[in-house]
N, C-alpha and C positions, 0 to 999 in steps of 0.2 A: 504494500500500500504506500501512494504516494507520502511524504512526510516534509515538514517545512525543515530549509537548513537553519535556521536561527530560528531559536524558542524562545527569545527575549522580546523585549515589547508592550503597551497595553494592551490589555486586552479587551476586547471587543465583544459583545452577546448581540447575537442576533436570533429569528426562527427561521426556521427553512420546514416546511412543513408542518408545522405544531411543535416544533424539537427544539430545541435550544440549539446553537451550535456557539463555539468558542473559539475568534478571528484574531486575527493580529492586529492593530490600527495600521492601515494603508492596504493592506488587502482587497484585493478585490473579492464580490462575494464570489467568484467561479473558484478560486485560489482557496480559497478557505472553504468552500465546499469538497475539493479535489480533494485537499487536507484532511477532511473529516471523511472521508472515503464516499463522500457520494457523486457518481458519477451520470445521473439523469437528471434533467432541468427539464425536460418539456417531451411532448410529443408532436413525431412524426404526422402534418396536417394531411399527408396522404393514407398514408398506412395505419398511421396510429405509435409505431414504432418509438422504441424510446432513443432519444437521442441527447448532448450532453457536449461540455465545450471541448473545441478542438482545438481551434488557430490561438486565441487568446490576446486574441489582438483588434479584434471587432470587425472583422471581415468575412465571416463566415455563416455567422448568425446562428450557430447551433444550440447555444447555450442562453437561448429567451425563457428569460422567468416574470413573475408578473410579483412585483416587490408593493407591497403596501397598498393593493387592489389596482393596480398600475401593470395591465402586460405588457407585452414585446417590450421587455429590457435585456441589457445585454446585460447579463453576470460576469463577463470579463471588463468591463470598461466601468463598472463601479463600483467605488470603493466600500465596505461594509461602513454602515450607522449604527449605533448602539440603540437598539430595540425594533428594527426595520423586522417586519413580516415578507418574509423571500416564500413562493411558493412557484408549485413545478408547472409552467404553462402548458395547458392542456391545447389540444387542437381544434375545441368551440371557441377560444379565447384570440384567436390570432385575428391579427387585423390587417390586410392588403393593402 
């Protein structure tokens, strides 16, 4: 499982599904999900398929989560908030 190299830092609470998760300050949430071993943010608007960040760099678009009733966000491009609600973007949720 992936693992962060520096465990030093404040740290940061946020939920990702009803769960607490425990970030680093500066972190993005995909980094600090990847950290806590979870690797699906949304689903596949075709298939349904579960899918989960790749590039990490906001060009790919794989890792849309819907943060604080808010979807199509990218989990690589922001940084966690201490109490932000991250949930997994389902495929009714996607906006063209």
């Amino acid at each position: 499982m992936p693992q962060r190299i520096d465990g030093t830092g404040e740290t940061v609470r946020f939920t990702f599904e009803g769960r607490e998760i425990l970030a680093r300050a500066g972190e993005t949430i995909a980094a600090a999900l990847i950290a806590d071993g979870e690797t699906t943010t949304r689903q596949s608007v075709v298939t349904g398929a579960p899918r989960g960040p790749f590039c990490m760099m906001g060009v790919c678009f794989e890792c849309l989560v819907e943060i604080d009733g808010v979807p199509n966000r990218q989990a690589c491009m922001i940084e966690v908030r201490p109490g932000m609600n991250v949930c997994r973007q389902t495929a009714d949720k996607v906006v063209a």
